[in-house]
Backbone as CSV, one residue per row, in Angstrom:
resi,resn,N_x,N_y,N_z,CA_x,CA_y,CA_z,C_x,C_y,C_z
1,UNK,0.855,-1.185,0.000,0.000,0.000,0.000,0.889,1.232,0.000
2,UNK,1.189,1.309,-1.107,2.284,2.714,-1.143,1.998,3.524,-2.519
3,UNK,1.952,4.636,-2.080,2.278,6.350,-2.593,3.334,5.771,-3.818
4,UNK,2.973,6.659,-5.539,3.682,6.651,-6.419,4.613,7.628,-6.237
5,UNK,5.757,7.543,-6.056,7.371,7.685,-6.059,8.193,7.732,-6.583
6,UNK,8.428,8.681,-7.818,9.894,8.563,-8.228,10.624,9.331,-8.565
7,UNK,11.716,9.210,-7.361,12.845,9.840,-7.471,13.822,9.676,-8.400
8,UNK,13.763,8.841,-9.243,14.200,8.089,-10.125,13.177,7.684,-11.305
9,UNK,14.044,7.522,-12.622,13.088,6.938,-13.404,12.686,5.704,-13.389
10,UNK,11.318,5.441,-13.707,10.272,4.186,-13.117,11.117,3.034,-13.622
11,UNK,10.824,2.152,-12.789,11.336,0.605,-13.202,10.883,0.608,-14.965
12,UNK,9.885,0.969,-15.425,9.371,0.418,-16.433,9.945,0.689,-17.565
13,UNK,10.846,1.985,-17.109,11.483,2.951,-18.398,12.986,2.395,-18.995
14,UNK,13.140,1.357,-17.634,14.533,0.192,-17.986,14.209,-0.723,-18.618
15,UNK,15.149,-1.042,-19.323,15.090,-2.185,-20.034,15.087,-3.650,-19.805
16,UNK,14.887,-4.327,-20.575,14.164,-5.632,-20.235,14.860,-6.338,-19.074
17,UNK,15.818,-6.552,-19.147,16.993,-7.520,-18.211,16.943,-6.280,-16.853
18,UNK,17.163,-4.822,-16.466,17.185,-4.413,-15.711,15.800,-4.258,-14.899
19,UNK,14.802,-4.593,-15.846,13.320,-4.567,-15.472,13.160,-5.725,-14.518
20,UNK,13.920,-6.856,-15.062,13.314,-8.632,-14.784,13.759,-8.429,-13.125
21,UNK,15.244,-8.150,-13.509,16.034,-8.281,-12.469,15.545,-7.427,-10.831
22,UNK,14.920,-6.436,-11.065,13.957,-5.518,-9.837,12.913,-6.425,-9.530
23,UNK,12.307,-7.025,-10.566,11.054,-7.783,-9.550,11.674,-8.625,-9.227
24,UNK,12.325,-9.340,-9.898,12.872,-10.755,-9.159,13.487,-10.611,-8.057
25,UNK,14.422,-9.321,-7.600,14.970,-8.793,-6.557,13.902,-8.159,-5.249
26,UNK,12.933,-7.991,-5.773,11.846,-7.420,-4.831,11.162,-8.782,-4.209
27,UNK,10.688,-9.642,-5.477,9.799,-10.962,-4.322,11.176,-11.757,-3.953
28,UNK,12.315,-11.923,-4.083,13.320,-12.634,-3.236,13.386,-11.826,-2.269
29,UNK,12.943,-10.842,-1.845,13.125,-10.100,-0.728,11.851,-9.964,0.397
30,UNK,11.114,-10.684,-0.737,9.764,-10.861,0.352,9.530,-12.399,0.833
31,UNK,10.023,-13.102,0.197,9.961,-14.163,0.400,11.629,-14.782,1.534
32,UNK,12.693,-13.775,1.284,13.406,-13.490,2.598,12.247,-13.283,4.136
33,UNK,11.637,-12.196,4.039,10.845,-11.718,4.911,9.836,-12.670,5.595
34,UNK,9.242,-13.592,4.793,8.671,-14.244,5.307,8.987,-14.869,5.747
35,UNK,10.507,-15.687,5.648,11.118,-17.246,6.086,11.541,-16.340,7.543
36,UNK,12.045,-15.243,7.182,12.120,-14.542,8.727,11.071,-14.510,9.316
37,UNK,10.198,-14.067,9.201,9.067,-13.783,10.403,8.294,-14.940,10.843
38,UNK,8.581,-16.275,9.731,8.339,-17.951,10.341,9.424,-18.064,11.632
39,UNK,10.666,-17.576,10.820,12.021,-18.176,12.020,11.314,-17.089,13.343
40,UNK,10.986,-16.386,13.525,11.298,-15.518,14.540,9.566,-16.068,15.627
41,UNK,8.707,-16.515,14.731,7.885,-16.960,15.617,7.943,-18.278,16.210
42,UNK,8.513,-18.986,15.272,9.152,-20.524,15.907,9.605,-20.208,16.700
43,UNK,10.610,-19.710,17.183,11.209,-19.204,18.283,10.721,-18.806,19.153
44,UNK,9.949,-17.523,19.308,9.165,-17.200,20.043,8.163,-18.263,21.007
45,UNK,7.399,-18.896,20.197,6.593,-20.281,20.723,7.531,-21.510,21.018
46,UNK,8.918,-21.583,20.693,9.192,-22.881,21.151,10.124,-22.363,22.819
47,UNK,10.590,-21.070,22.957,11.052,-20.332,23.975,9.996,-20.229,24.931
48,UNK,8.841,-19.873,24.720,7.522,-19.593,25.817,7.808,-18.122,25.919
49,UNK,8.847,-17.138,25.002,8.494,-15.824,24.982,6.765,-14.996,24.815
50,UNK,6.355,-16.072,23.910,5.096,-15.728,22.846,4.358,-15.707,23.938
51,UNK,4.062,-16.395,25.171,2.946,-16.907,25.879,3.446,-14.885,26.781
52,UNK,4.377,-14.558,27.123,4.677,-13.565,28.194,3.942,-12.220,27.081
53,UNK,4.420,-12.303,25.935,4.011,-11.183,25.114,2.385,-11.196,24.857
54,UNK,1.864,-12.520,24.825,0.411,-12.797,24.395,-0.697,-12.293,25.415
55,UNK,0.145,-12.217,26.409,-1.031,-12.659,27.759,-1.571,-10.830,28.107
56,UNK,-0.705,-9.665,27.903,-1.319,-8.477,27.572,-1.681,-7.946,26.705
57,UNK,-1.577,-8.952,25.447,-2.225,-8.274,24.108,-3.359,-8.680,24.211
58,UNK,-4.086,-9.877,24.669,-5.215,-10.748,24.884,-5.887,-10.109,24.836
59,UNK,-5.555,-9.176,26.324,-6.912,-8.433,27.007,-7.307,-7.063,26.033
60,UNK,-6.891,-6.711,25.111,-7.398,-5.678,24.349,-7.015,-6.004,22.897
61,UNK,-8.050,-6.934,22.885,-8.100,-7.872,21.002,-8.208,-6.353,19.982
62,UNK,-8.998,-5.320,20.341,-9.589,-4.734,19.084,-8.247,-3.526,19.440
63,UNK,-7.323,-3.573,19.872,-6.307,-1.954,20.194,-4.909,-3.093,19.120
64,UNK,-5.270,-4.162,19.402,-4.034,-4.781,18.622,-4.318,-5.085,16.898
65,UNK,-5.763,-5.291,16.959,-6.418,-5.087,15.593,-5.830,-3.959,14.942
66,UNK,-6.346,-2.838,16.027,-6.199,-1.718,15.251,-4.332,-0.936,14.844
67,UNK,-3.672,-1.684,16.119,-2.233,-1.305,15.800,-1.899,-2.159,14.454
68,UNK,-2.303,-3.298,14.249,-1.570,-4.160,13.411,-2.275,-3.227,11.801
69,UNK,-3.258,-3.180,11.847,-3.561,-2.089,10.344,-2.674,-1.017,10.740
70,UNK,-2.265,0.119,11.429,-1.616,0.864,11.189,-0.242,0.191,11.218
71,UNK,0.081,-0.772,11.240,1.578,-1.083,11.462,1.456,-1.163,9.930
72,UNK,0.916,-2.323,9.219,1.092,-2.362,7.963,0.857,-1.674,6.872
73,UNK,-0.290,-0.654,7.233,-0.236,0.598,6.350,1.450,1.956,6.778
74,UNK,1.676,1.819,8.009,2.700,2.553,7.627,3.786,2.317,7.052
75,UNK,4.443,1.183,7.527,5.380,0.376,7.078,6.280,0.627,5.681
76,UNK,5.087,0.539,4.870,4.914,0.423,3.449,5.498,1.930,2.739
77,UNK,5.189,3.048,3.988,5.165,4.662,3.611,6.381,4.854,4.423
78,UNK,7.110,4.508,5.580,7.972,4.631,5.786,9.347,4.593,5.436
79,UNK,9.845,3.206,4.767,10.648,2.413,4.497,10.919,4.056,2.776
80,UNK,9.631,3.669,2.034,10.315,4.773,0.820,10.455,5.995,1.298
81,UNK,10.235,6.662,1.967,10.914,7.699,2.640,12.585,7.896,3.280
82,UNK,13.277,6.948,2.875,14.424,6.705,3.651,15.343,6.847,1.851
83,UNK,16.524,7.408,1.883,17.093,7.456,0.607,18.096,5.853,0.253
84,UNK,19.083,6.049,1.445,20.057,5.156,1.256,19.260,3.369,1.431
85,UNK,19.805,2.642,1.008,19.368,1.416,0.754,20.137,0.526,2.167
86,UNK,20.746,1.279,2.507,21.154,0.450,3.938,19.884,1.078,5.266
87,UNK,19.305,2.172,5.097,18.507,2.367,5.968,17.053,2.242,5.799
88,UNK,17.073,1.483,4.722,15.847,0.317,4.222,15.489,-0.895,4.634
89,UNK,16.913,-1.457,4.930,17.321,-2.604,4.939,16.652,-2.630,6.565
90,UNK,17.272,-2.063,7.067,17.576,-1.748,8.933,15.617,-1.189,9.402
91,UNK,14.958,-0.510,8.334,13.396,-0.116,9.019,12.855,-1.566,8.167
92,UNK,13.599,-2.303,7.070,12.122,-3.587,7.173,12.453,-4.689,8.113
93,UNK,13.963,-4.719,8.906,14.146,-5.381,9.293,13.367,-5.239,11.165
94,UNK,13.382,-3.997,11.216,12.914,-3.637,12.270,11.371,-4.391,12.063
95,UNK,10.320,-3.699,11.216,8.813,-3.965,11.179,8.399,-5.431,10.924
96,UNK,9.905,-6.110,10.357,9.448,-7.560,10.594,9.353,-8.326,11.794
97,UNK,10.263,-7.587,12.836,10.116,-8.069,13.857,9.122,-7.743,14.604
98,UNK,8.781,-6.249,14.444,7.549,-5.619,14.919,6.306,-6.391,14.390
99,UNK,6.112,-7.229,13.396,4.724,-7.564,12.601,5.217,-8.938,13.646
100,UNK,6.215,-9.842,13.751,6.586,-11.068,14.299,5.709,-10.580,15.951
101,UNK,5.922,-9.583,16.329,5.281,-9.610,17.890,3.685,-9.514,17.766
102,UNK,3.264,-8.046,16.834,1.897,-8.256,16.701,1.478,-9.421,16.268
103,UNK,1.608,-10.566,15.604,0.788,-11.668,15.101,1.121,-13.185,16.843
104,UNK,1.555,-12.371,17.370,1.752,-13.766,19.069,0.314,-14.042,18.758
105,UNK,-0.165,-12.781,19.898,-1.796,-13.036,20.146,-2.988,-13.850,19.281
106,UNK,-2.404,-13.645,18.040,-3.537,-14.277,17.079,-2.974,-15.709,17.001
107,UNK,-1.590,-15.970,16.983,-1.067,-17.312,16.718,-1.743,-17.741,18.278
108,UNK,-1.122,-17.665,19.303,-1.846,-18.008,20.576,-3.131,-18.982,20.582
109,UNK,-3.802,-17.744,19.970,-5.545,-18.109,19.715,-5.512,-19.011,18.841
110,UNK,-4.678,-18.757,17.952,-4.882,-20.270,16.821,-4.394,-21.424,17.626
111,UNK,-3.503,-21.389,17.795,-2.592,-22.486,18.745,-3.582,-23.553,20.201
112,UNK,-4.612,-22.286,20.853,-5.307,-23.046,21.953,-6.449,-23.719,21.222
113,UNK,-7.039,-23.214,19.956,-8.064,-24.196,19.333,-7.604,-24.950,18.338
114,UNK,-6.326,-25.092,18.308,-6.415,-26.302,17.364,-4.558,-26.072,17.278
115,UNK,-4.266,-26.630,18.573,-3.369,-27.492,19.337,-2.219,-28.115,18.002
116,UNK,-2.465,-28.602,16.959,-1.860,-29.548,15.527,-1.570,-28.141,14.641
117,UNK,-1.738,-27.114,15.128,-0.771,-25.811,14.109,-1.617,-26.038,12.673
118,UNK,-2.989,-27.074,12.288,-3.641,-27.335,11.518,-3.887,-26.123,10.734
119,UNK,-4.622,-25.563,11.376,-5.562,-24.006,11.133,-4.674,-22.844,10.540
120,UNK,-3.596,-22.654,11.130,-2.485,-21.602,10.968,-2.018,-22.246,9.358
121,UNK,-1.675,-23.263,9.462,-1.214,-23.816,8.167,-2.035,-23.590,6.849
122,UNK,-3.510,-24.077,6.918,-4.243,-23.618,6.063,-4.848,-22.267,5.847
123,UNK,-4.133,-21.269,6.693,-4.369,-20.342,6.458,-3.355,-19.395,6.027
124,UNK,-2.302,-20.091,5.949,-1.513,-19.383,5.263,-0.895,-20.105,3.819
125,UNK,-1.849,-21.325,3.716,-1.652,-22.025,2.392,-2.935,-21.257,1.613
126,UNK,-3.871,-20.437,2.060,-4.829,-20.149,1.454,-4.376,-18.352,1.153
127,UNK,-3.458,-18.024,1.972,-2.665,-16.684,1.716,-2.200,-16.284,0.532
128,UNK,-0.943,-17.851,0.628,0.089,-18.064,-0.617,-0.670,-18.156,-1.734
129,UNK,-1.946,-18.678,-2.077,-2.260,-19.364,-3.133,-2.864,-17.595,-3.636
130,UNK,-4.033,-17.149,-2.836,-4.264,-15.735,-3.254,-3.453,-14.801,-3.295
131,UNK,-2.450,-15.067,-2.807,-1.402,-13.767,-3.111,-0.675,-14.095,-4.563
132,UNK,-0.621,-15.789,-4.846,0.259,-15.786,-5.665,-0.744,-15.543,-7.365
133,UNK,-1.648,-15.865,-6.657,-2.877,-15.615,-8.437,-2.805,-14.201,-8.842
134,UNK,-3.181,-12.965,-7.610,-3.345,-11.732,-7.546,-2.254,-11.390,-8.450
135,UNK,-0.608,-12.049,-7.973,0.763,-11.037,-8.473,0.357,-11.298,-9.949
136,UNK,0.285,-13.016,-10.034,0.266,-13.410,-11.557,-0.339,-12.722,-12.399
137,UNK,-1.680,-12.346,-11.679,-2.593,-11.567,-12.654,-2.173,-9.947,-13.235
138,UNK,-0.986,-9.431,-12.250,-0.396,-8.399,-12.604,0.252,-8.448,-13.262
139,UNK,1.106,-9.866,-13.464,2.238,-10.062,-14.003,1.706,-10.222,-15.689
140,UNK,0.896,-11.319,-16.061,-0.029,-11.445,-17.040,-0.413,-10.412,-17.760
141,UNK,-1.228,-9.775,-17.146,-1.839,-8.481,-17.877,-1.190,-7.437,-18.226
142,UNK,-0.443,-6.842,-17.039,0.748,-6.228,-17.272,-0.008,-4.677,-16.732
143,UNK,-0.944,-4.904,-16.530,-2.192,-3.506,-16.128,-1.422,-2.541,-14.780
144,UNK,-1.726,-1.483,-15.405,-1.235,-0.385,-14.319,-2.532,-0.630,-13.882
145,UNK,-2.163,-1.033,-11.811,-3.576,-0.649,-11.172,-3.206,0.397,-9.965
146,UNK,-2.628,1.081,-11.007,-2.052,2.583,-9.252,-3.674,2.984,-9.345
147,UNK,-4.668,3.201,-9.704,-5.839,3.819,-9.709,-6.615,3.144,-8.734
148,UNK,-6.535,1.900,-7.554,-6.933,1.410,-6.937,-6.458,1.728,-5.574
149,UNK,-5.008,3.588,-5.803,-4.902,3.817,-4.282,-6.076,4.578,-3.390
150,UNK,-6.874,5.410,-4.614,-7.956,5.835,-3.467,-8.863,4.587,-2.860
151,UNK,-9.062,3.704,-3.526,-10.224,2.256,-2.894,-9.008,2.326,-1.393
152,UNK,-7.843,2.165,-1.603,-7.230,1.631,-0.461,-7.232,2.478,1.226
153,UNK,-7.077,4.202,0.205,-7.187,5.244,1.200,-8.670,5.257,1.955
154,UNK,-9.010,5.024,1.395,-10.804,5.330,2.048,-10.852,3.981,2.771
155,UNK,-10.403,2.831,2.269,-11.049,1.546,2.959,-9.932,1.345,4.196
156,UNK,-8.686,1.710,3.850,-8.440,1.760,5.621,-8.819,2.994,6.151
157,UNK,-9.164,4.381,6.418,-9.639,4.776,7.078,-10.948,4.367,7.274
158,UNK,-12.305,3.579,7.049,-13.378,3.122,7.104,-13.075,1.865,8.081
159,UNK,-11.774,1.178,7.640,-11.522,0.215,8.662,-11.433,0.016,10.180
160,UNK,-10.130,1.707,10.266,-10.045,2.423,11.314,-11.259,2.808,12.374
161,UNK,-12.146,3.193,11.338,-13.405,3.827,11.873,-14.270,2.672,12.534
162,UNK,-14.439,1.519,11.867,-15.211,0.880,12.338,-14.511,-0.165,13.821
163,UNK,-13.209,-0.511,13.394,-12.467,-0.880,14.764,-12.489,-0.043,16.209
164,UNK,-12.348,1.396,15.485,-12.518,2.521,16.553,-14.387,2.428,17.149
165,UNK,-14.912,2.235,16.446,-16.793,2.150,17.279,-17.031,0.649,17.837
166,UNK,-15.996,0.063,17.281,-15.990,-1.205,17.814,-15.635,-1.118,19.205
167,UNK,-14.607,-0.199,19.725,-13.888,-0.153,20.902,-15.089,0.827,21.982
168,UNK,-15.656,1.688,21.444,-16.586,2.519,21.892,-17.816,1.818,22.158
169,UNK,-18.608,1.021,21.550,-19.555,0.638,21.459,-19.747,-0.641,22.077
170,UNK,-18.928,-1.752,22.106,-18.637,-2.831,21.748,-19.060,-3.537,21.370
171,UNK,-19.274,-3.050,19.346,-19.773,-3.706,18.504,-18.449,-5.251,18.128
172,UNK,-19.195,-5.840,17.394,-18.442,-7.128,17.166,-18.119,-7.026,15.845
173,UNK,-17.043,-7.253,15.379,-16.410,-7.367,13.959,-16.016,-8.741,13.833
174,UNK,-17.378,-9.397,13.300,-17.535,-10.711,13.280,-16.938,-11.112,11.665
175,UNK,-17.449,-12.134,11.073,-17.292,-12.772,9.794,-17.232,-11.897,8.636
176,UNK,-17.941,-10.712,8.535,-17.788,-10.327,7.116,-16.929,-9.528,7.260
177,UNK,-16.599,-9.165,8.607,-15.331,-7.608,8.693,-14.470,-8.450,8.293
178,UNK,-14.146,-9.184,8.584,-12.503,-10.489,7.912,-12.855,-10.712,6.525
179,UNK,-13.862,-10.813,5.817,-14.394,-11.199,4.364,-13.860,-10.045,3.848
180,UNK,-14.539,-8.648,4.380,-14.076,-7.155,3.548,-12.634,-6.975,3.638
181,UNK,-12.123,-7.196,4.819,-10.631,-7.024,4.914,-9.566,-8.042,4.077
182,UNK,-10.555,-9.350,4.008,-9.288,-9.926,3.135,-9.318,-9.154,1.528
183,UNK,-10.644,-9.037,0.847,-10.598,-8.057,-0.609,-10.287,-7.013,-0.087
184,UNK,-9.792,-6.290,0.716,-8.957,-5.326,0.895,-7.424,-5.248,0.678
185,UNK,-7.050,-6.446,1.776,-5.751,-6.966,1.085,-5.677,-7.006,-0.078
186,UNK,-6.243,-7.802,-1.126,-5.805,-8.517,-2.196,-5.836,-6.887,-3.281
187,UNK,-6.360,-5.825,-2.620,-6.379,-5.167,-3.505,-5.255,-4.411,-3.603
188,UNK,-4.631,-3.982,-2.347,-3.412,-3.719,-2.136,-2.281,-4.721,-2.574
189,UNK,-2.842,-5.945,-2.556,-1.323,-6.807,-3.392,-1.303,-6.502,-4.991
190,UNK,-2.434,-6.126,-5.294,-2.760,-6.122,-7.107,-2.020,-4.851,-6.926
191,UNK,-1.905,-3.612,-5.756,-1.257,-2.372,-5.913,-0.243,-2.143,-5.974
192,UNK,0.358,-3.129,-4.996,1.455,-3.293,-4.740,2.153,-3.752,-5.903
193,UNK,1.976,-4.775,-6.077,2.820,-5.439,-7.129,2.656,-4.394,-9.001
194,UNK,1.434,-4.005,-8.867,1.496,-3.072,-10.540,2.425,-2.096,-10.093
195,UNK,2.687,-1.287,-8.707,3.828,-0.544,-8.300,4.796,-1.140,-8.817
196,UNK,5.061,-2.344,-8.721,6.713,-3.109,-8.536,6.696,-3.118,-10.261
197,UNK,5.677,-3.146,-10.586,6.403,-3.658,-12.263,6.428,-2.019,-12.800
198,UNK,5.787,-1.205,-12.360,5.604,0.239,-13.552,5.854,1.590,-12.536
199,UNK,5.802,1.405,-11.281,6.074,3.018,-11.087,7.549,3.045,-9.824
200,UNK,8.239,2.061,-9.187,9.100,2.600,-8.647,10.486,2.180,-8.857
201,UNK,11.031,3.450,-8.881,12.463,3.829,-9.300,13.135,2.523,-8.590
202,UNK,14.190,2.272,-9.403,15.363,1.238,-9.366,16.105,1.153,-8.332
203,UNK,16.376,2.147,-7.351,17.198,2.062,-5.927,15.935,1.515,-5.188
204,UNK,14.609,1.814,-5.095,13.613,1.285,-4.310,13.092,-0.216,-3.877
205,UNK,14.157,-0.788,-4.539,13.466,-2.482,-4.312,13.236,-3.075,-3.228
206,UNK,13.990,-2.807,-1.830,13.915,-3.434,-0.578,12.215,-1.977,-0.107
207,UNK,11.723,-0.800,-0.264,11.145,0.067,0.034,9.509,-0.635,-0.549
208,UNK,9.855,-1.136,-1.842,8.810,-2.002,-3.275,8.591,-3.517,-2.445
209,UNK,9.695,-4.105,-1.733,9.558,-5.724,-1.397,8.127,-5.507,0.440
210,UNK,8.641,-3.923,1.338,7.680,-4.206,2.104,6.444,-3.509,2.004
211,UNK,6.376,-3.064,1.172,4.916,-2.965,0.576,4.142,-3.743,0.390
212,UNK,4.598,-4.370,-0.435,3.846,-6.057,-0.552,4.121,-7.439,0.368
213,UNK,5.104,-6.646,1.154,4.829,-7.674,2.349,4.149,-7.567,3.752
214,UNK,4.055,-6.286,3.475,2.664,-5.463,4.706,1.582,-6.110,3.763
215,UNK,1.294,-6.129,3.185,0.348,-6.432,2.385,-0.541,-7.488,2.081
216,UNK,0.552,-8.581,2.105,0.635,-10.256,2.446,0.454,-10.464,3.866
217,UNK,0.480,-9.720,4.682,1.139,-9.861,6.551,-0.781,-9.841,6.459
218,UNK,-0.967,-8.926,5.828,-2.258,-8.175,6.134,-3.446,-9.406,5.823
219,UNK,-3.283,-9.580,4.551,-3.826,-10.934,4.138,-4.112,-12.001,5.076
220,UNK,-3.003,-12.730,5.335,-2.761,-13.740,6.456,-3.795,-13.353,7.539
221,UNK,-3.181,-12.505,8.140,-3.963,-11.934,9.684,-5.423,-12.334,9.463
222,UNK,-6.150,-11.743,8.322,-7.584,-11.912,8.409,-8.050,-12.688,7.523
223,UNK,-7.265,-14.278,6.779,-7.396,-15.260,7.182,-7.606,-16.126,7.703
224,UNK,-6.631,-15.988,8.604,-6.610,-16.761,10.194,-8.027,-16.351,10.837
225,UNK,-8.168,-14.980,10.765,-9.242,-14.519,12.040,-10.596,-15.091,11.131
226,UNK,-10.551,-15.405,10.058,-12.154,-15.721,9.688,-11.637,-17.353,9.615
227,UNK,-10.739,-18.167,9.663,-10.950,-19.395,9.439,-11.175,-19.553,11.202
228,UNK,-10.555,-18.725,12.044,-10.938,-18.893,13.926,-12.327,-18.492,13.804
229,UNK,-12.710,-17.787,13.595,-14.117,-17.544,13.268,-15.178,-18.384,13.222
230,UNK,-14.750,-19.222,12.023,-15.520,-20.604,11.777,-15.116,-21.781,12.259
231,UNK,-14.690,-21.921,13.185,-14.159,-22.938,13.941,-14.896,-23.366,14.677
């Protein structure tokens, strides 16, 4: 979910081999990210850190809801704001660890109903599979979809809004709030990724890789919470 950017001329304006070589450099960098934020929660749960961090996020489900959307909408706006490519490196490495703590509580919850890591698994086999159709379909078509950042601007602040009356009210953001939020995600991965092929400059690839991995993080999360849902 990121702002068109360029300080530089667009990936698209390079040529073929310097073109290939940015995306391929951007999802090896997300797919870095992810094997990290697996390693760092294994850990976490096989240490019994996860259980010390879980046990005060518990008690305020909808303040961690609401941090984890702003974590991954900023993320995405932060990281390209930074020039040098070493202090890219150092803020995604930071927010991966930061996204590794926000997701305890929800793993937790997955973990006490269904004990066999079952649930977590298929929900992030059902992640991979929609994240990976979404890129394809960018990749395929080849379609500029930067025109899908206002859907994104309005639908997380609407998100915000409704988590926030959730906390006031204490309305329930049951089954379809996870239904709207996952086509929310996916719309931001279709954004993300038409970013990666047509609008950001060539030093940006680690700034381009957590965009779409806030993005994917985002996915997952409300996955999980609608497959716990139906449990």
């Amino acid at each position: 979910m990121q702002d068109n950017i360029n300080s530089m001329a667009p990936v698209s304006s390079l040529a073929v081999e310097a073109r290939s070589q940015f995306i391929w450099k951007c999802y090896a960098h997300v797919v870095g990210a992810l094997l990290a934020l697996v390693a760092i929660e294994t850990y976490l749960f096989s240490s019994g850190i996860a259980a010390a961090i879980a046990a005060p996020m518990l008690g305020s489900p909808m303040l961690v809801l609401g941090a984890f959307m702003a974590l991954s909408w900023g993320a995405s706006h932060f990281a390209h704001r930074l020039e040098s490519t070493a202090a890219q490196y150092a803020a995604f490495a930071v927010f991966v660890v930061a996204w590794s703590l926000m997701f305890v509580p929800m793993l937790a919850l997955a973990l006490a109903m269904d004990q066999s890591g079952s649930m977590i698994q298929s929900a992030a086999g059902v992640t991979v599979f929609g994240c990976v159709a979404l890129i394809a379909t960018v990749m395929i078509t080849r379609k500029d979809f930067s025109f899908l950042r206002g859907v994104l601007v309005w639908g997380f602040f609407i998100a915000l809004g409704l988590i926030g009356a959730s906390l006031l009210f204490g309305w329930n953001l049951g089954t379809w709030f996870s239904v709207g939020m996952i086509a929310f995600a996916g719309v931001a991965v279709l954004y993300d990724t038409s970013n990666i092929m047509h609008h950001y400059p060539q030093d940006k690839y680690v700034a381009a890789s957590m965009a779409l991995f806030a993005s994917i993080a985002l996915m997952f999360w409300y996955v999980l919470r609608l497959f716990m849902s139906r449990d």
